[in-house]
N, CA, C and O atoms as a GROMACS GRO file, in nm:
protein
  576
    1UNK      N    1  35.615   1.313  14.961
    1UNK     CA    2  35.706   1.321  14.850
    1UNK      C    3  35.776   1.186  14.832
    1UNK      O    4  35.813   1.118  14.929
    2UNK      N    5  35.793   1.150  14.708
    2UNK     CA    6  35.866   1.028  14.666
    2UNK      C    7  35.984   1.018  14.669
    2UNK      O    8  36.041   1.074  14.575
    3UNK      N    9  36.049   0.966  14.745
    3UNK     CA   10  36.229   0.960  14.759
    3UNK      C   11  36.247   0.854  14.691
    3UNK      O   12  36.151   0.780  14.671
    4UNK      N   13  36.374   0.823  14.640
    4UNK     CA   14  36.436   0.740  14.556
    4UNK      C   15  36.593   0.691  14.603
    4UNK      O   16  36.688   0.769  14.595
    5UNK      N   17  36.601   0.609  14.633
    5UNK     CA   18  36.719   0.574  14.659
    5UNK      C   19  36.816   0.521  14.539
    5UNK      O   20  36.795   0.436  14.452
    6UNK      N   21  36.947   0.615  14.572
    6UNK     CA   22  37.055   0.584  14.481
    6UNK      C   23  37.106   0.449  14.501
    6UNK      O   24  37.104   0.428  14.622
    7UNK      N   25  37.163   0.318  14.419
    7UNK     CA   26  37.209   0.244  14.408
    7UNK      C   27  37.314   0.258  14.352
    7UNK      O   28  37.305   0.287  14.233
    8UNK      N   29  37.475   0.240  14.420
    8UNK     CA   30  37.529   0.280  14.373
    8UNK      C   31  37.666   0.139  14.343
    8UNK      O   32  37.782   0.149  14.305
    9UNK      N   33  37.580   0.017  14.382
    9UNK     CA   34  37.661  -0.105  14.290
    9UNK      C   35  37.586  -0.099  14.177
    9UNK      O   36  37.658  -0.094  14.077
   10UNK      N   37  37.433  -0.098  14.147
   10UNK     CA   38  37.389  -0.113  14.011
   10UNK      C   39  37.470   0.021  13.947
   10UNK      O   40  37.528   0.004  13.840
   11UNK      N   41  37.472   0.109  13.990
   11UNK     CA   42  37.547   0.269  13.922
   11UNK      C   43  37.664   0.203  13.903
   11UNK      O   44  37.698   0.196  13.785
   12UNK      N   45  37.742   0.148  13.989
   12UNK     CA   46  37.892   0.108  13.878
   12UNK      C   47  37.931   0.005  13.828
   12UNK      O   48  38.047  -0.003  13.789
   13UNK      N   49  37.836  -0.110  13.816
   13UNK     CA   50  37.800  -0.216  13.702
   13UNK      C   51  37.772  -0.150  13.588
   13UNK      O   52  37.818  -0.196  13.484
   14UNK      N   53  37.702  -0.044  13.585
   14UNK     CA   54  37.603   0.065  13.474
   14UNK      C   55  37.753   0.046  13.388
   14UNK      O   56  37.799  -0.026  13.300
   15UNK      N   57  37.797   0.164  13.478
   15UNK     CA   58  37.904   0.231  13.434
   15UNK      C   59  38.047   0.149  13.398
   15UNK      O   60  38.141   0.209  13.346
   16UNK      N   61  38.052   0.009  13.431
   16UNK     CA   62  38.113  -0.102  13.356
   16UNK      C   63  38.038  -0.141  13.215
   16UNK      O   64  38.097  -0.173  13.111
   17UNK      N   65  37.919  -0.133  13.231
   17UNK     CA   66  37.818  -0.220  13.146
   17UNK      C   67  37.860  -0.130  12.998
   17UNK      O   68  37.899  -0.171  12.888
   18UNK      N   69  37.830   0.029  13.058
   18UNK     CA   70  37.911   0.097  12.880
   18UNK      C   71  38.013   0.094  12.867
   18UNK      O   72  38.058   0.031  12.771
   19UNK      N   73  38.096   0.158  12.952
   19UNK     CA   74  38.258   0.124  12.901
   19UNK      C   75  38.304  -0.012  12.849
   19UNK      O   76  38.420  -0.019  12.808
   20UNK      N   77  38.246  -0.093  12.848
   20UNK     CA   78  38.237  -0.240  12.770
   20UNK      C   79  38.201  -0.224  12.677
   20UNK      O   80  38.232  -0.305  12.590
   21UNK      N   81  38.140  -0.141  12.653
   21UNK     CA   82  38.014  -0.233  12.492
   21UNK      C   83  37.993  -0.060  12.388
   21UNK      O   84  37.937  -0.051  12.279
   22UNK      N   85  38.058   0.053  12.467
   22UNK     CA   86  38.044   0.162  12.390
   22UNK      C   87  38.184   0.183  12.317
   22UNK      O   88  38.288   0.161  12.380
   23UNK      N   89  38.189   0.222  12.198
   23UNK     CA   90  38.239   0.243  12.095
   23UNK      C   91  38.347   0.388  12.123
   23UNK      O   92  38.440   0.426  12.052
   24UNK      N   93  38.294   0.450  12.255
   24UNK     CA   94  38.438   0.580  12.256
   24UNK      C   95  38.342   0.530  12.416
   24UNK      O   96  38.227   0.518  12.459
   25UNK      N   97  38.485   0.514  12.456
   25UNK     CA   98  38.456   0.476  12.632
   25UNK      C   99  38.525   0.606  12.718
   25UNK      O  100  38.628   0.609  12.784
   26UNK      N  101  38.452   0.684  12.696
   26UNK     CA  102  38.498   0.840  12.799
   26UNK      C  103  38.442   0.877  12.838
   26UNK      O  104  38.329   0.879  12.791
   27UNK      N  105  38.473   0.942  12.962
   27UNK     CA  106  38.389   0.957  13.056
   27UNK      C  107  38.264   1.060  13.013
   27UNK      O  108  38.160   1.046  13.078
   28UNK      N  109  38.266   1.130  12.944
   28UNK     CA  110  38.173   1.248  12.869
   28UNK      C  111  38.020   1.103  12.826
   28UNK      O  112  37.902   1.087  12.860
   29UNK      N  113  38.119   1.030  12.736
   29UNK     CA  114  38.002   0.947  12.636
   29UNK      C  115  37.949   0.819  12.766
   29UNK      O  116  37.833   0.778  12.773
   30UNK      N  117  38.042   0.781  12.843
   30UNK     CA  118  37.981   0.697  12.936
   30UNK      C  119  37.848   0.801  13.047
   30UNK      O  120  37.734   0.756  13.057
   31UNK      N  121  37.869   0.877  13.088
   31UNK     CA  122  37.781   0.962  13.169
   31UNK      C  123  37.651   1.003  13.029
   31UNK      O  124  37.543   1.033  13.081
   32UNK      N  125  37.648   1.007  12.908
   32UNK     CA  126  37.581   1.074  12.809
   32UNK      C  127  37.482   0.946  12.788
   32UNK      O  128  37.368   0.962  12.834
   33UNK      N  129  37.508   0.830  12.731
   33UNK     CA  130  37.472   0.760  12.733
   33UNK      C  131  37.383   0.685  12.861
   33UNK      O  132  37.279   0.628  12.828
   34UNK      N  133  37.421   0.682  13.004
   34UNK     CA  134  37.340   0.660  13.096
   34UNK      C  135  37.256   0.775  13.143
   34UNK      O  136  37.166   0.770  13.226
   35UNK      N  137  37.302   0.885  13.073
   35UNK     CA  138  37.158   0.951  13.094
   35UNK      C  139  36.994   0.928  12.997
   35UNK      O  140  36.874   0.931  13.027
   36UNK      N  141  37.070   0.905  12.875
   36UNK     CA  142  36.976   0.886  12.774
   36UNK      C  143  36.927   0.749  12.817
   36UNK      O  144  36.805   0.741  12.800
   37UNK      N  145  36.960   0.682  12.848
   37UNK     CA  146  36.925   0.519  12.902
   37UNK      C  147  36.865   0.560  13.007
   37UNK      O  148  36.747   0.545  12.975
   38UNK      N  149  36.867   0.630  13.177
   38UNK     CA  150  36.787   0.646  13.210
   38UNK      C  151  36.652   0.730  13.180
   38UNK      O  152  36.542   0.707  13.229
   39UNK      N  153  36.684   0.823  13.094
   39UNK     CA  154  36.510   0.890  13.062
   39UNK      C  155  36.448   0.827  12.996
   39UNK      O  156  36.327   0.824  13.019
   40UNK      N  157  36.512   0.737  12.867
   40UNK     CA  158  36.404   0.648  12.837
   40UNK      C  159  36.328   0.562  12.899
   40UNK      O  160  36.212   0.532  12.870
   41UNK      N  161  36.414   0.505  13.016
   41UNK     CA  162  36.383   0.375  13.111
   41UNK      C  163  36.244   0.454  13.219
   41UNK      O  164  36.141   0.404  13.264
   42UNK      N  165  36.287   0.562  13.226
   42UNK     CA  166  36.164   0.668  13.299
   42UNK      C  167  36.053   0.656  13.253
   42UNK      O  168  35.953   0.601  13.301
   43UNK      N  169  36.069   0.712  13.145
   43UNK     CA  170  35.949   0.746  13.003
   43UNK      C  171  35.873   0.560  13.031
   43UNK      O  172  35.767   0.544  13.091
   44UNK      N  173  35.937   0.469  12.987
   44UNK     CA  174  35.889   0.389  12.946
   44UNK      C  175  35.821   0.287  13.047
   44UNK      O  176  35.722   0.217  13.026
   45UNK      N  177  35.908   0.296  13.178
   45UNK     CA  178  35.881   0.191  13.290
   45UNK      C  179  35.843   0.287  13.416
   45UNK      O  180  35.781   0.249  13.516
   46UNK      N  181  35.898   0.433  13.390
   46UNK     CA  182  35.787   0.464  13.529
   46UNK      C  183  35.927   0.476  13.680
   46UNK      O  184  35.905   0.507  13.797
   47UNK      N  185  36.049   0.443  13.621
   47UNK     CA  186  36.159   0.463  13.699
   47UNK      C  187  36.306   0.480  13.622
   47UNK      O  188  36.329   0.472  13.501
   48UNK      N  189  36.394   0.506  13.725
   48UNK     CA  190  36.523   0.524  13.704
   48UNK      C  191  36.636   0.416  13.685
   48UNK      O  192  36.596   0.336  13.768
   49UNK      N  193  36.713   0.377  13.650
   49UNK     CA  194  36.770   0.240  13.626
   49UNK      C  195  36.902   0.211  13.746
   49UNK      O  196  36.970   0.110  13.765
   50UNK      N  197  36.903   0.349  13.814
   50UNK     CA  198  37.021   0.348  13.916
   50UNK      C  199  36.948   0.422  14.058
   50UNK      O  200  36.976   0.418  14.178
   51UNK      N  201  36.854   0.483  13.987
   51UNK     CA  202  36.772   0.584  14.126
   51UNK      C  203  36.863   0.692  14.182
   51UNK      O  204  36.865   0.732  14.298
   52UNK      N  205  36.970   0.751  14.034
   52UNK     CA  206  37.045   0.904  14.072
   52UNK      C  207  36.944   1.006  14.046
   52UNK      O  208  36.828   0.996  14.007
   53UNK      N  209  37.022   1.115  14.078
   53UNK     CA  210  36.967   1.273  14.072
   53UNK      C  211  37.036   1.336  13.984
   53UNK      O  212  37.158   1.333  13.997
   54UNK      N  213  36.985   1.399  13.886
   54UNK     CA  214  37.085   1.457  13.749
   54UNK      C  215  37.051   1.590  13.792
   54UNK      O  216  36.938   1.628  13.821
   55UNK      N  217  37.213   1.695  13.795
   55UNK     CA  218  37.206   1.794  13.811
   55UNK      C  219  37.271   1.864  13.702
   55UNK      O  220  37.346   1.784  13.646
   56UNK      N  221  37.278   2.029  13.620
   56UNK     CA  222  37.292   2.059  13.512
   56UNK      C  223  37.404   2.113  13.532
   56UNK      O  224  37.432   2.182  13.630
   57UNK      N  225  37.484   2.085  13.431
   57UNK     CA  226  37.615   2.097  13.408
   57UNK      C  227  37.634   2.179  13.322
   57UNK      O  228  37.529   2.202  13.261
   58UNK      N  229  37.785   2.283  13.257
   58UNK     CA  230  37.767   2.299  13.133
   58UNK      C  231  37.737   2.243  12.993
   58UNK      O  232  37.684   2.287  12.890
   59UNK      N  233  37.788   2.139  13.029
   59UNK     CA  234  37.789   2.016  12.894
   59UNK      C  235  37.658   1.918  12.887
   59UNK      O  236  37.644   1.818  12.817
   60UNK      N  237  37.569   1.974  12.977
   60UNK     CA  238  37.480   1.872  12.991
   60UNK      C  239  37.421   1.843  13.119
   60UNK      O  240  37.473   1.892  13.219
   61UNK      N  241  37.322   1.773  13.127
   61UNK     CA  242  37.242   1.702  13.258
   61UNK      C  243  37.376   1.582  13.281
   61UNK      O  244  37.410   1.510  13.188
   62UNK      N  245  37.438   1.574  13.406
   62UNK     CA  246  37.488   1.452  13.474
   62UNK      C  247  37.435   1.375  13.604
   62UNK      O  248  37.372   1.437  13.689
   63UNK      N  249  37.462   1.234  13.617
   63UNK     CA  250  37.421   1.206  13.716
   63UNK      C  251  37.508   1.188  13.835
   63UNK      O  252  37.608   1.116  13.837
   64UNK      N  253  37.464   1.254  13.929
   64UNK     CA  254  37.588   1.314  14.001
   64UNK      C  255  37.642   1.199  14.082
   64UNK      O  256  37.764   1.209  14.086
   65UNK      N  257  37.579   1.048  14.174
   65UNK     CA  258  37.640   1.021  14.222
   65UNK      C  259  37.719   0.896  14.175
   65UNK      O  260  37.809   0.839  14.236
   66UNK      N  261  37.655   0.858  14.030
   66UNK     CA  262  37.787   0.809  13.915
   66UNK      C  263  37.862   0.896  13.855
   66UNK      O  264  37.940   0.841  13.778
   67UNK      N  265  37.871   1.013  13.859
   67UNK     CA  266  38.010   1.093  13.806
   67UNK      C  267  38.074   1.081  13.894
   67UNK      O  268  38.186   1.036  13.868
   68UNK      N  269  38.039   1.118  14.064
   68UNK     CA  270  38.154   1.080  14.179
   68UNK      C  271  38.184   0.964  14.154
   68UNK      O  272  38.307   0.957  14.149
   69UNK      N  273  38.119   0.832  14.128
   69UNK     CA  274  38.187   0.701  14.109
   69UNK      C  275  38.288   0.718  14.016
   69UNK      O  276  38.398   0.665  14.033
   70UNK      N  277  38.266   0.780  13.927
   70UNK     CA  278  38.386   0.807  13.806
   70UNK      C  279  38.521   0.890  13.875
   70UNK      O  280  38.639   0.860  13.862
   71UNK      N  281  38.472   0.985  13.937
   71UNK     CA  282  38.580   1.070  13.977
   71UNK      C  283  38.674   0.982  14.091
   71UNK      O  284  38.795   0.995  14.107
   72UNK      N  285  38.595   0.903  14.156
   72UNK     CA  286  38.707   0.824  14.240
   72UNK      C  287  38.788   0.740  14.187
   72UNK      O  288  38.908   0.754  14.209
   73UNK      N  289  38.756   0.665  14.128
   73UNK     CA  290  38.776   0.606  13.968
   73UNK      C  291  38.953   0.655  13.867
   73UNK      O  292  39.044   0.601  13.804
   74UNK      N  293  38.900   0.817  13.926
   74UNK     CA  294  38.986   0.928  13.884
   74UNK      C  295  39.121   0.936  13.926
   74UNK      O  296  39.230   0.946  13.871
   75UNK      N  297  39.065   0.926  14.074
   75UNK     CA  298  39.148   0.967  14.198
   75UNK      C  299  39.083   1.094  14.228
   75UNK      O  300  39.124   1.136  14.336
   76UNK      N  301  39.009   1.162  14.180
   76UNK     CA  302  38.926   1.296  14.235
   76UNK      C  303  38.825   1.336  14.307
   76UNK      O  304  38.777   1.449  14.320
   77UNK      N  305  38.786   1.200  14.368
   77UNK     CA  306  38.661   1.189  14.400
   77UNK      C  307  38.628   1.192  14.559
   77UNK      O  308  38.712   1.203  14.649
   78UNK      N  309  38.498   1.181  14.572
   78UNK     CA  310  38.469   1.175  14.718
   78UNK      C  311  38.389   1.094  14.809
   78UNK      O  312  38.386   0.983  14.757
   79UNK      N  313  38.335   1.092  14.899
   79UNK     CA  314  38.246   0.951  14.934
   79UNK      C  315  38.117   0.930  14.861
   79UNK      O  316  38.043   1.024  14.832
   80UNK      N  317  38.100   0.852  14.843
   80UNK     CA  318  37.984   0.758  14.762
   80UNK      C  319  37.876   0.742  14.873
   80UNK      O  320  37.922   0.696  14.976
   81UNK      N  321  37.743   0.769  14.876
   81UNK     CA  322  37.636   0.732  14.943
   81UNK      C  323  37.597   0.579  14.887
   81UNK      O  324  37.614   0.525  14.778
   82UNK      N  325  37.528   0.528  15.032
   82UNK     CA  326  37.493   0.406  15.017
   82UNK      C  327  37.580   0.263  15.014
   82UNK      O  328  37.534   0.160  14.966
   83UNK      N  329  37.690   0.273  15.065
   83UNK     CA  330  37.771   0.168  15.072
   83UNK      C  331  37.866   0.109  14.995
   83UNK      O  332  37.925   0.003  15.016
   84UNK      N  333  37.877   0.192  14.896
   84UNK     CA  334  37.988   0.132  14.831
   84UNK      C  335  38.119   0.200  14.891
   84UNK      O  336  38.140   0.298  14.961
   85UNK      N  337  38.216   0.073  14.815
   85UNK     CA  338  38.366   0.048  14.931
   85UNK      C  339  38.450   0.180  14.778
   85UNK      O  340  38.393   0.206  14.672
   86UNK      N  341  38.581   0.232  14.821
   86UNK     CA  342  38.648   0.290  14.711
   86UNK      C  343  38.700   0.200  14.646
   86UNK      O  344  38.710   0.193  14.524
   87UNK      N  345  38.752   0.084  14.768
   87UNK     CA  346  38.858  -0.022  14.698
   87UNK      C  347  38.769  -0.084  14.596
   87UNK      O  348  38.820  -0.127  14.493
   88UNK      N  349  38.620  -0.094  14.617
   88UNK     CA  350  38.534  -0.160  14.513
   88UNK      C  351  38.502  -0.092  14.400
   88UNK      O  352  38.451  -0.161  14.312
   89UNK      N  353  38.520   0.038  14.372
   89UNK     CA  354  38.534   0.118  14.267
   89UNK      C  355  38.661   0.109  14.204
   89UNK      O  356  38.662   0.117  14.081
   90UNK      N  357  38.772   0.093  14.266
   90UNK     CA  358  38.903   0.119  14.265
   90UNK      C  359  38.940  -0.042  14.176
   90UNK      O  360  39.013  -0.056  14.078
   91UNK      N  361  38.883  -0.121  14.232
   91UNK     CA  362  38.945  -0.270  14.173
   91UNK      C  363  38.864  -0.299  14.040
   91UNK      O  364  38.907  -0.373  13.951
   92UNK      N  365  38.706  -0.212  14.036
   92UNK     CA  366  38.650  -0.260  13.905
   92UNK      C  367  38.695  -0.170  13.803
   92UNK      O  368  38.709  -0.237  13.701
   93UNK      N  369  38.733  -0.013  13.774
   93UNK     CA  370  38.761   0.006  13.677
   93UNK      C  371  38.837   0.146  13.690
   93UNK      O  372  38.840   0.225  13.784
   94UNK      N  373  38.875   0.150  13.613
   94UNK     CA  374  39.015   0.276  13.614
   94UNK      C  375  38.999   0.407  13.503
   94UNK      O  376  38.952   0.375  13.394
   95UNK      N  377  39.023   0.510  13.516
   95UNK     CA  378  38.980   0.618  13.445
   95UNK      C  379  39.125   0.652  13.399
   95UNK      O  380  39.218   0.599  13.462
   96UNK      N  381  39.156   0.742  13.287
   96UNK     CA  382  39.345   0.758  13.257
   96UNK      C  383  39.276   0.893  13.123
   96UNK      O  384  39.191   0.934  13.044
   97UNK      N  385  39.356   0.899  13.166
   97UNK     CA  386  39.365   1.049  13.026
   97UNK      C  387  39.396   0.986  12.912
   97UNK      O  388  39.464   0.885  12.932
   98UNK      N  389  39.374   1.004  12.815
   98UNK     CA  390  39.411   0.991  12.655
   98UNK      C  391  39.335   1.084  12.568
   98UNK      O  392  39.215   1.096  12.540
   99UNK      N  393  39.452   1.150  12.532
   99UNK     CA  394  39.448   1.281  12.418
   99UNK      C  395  39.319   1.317  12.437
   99UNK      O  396  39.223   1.264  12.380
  100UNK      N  397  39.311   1.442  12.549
  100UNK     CA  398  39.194   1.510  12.553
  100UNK      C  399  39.084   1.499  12.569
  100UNK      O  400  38.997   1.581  12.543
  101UNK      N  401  39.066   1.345  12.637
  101UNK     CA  402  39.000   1.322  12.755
  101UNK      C  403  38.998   1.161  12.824
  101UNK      O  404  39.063   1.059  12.799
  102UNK      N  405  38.899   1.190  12.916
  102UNK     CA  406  38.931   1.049  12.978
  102UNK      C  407  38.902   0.943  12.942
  102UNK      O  408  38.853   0.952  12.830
  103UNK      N  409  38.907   0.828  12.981
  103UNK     CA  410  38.893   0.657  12.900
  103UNK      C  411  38.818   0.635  13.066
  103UNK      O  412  38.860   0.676  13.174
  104UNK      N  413  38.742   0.586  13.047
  104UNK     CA  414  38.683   0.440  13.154
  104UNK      C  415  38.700   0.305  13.135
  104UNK      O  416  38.604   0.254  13.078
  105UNK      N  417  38.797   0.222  13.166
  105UNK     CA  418  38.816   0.077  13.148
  105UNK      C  419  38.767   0.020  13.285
  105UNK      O  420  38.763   0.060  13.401
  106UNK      N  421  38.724  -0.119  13.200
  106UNK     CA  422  38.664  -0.170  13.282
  106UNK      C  423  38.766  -0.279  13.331
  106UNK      O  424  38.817  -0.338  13.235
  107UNK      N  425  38.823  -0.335  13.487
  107UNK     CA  426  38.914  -0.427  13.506
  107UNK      C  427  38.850  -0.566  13.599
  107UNK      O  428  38.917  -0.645  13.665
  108UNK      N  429  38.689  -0.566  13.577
  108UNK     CA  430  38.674  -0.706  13.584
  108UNK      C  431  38.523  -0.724  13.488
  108UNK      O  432  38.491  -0.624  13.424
  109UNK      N  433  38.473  -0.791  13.483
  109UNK     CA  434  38.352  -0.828  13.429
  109UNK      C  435  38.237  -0.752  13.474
  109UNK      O  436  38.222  -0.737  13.595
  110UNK      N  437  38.165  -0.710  13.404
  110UNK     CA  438  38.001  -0.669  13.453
  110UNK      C  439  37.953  -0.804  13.522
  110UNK      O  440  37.976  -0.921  13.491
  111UNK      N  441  37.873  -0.745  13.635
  111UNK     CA  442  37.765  -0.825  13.681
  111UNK      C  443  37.620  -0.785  13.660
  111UNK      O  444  37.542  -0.719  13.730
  112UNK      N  445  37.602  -0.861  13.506
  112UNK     CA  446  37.485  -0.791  13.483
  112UNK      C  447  37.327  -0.845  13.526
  112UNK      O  448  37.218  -0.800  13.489
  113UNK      N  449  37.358  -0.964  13.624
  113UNK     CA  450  37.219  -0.968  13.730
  113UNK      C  451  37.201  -0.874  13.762
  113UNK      O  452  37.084  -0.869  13.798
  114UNK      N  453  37.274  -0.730  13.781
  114UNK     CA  454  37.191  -0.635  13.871
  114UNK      C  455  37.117  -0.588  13.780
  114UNK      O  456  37.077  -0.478  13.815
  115UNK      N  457  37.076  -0.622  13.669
  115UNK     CA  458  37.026  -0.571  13.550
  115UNK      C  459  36.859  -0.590  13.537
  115UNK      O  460  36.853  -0.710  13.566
  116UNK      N  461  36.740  -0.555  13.515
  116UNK     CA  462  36.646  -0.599  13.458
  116UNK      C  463  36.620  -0.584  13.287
  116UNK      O  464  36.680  -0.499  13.221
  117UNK      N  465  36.520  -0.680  13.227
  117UNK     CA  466  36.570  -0.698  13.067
  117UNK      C  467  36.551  -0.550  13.013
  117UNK      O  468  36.610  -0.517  12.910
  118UNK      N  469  36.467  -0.457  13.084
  118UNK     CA  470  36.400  -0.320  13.062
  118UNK      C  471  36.568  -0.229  13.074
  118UNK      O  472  36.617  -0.158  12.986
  119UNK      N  473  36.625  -0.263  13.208
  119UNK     CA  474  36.725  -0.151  13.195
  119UNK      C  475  36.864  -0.214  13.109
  119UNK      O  476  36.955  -0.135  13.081
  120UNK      N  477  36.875  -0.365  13.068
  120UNK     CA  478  36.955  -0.322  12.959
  120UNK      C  479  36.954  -0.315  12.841
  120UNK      O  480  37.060  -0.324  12.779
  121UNK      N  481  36.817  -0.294  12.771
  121UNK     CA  482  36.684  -0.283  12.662
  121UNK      C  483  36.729  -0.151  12.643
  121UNK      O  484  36.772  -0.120  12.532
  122UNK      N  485  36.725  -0.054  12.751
  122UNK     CA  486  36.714   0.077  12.770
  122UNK      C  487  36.868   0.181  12.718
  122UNK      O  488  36.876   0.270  12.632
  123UNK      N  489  37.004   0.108  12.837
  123UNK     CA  490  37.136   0.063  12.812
  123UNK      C  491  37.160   0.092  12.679
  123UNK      O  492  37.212   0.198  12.645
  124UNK      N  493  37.118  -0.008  12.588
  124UNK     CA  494  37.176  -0.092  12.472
  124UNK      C  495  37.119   0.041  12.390
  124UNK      O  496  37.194   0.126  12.342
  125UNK      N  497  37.040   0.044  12.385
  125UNK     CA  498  36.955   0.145  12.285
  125UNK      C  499  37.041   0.281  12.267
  125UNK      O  500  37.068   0.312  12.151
  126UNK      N  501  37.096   0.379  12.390
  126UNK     CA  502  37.164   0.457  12.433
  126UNK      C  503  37.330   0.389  12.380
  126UNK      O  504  37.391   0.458  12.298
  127UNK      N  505  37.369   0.312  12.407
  127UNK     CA  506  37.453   0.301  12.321
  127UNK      C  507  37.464   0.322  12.133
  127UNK      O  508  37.549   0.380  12.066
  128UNK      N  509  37.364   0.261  12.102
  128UNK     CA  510  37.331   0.203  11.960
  128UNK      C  511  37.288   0.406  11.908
  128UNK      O  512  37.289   0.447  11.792
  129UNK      N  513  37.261   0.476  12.011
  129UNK     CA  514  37.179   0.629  11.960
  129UNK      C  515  37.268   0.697  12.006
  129UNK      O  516  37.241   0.815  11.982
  130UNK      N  517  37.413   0.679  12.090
  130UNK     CA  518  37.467   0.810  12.047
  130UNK      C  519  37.604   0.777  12.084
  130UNK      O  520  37.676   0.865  12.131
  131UNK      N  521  37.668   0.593  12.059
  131UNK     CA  522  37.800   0.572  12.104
  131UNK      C  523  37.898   0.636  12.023
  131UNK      O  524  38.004   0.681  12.066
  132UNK      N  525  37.852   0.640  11.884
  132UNK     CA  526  37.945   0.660  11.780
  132UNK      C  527  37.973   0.858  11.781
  132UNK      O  528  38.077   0.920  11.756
  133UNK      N  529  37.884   0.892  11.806
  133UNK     CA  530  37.873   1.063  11.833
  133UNK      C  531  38.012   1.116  11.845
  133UNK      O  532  38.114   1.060  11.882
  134UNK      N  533  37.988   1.255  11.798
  134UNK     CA  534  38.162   1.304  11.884
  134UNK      C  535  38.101   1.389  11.963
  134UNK      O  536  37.981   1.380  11.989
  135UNK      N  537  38.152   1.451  11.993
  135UNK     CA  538  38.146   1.537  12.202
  135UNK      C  539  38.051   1.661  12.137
  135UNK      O  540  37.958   1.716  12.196
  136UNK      N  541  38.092   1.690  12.014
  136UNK     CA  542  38.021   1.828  11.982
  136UNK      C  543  37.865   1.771  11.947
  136UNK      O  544  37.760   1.833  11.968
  137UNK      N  545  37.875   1.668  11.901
  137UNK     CA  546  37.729   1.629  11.854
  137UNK      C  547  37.665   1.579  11.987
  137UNK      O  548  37.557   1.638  11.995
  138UNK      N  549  37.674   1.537  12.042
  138UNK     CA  550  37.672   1.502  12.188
  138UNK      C  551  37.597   1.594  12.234
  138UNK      O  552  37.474   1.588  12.223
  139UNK      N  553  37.659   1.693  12.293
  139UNK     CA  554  37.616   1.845  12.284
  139UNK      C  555  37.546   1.941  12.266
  139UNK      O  556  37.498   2.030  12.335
  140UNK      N  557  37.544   1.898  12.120
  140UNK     CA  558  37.428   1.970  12.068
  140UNK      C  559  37.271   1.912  12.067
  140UNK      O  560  37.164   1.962  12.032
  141UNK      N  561  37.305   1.802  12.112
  141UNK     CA  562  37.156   1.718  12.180
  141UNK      C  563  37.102   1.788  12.283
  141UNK      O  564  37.156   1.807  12.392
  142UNK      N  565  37.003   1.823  12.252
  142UNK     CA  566  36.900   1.905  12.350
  142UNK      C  567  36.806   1.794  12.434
  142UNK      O  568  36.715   1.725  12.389
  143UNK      N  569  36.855   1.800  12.569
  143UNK     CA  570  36.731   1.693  12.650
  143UNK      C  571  36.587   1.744  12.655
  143UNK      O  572  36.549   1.841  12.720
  144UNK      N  573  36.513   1.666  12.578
  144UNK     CA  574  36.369   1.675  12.609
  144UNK      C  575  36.285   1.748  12.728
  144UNK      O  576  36.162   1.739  12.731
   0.00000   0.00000   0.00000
């Protein structure tokens, strides 16, 4: 069987990389968007762009061990597989409530070497196909 290892500095560069450049930066549309960015990146290259495991939610397929990056993020969260530090989650970006749901800001720069041109080809596209969305349309997107 093929194991896959989670990366979970490229997972929260990812997860800097939209809250930068997406148009409603919450945690719903940041997790929505790197899912659609990874199945295309699947479909197209044959892998995953972070090497998570998406498990089904009500609202959707998430990837679970960048939503824990988010939730620590939160303050809700719990240990991270694979080496990442909290303080290193903690110093790159901050999660806060605003009117009915959360914001992901980003508080230093992407490092987007961890990037190949495929996964932020992939990224960008997922932004550009469903940044502007609202939560219900979101939603009503049926994963393939």
């Amino acid at each position: 069987m093929l194991k896959i290892r989670f990366d979970s500095e490229k997972a929260l560069e990812a997860i800097l990389y939209v809250a930068s450049k997406a148009p409603v930066p919450d945690i719903y549309h940041v997790g929505k968007i790197l899912y659609y960015a990874d199945r295309a990146h699947l479909e197209r290259y044959g892998r995953l762009i972070t090497g998570d495991e998406y498990k089904a939610m009500k609202d959707g397929p998430v990837a679970e061990n960048t939503y824990d990056i988010i939730k620590i993020a939160q303050g809700k969260g719990r240990f991270i597989p694979n080496g990442i530090k909290v303080e290193d989650i903690m110093s790159a970006l901050r999660v806060y409530e605003k009117v009915h749901n959360y914001r992901v800001e980003p508080l230093r720069p992407v490092d987007d070497e961890v990037f190949s041109d495929s996964d932020l080809k992939c990224i960008d596209e997922a932004i550009d196909m469903i940044g502007k969305l609202s939560f219900g349309q979101i939603r009503e997107m049926k994963p393939r």
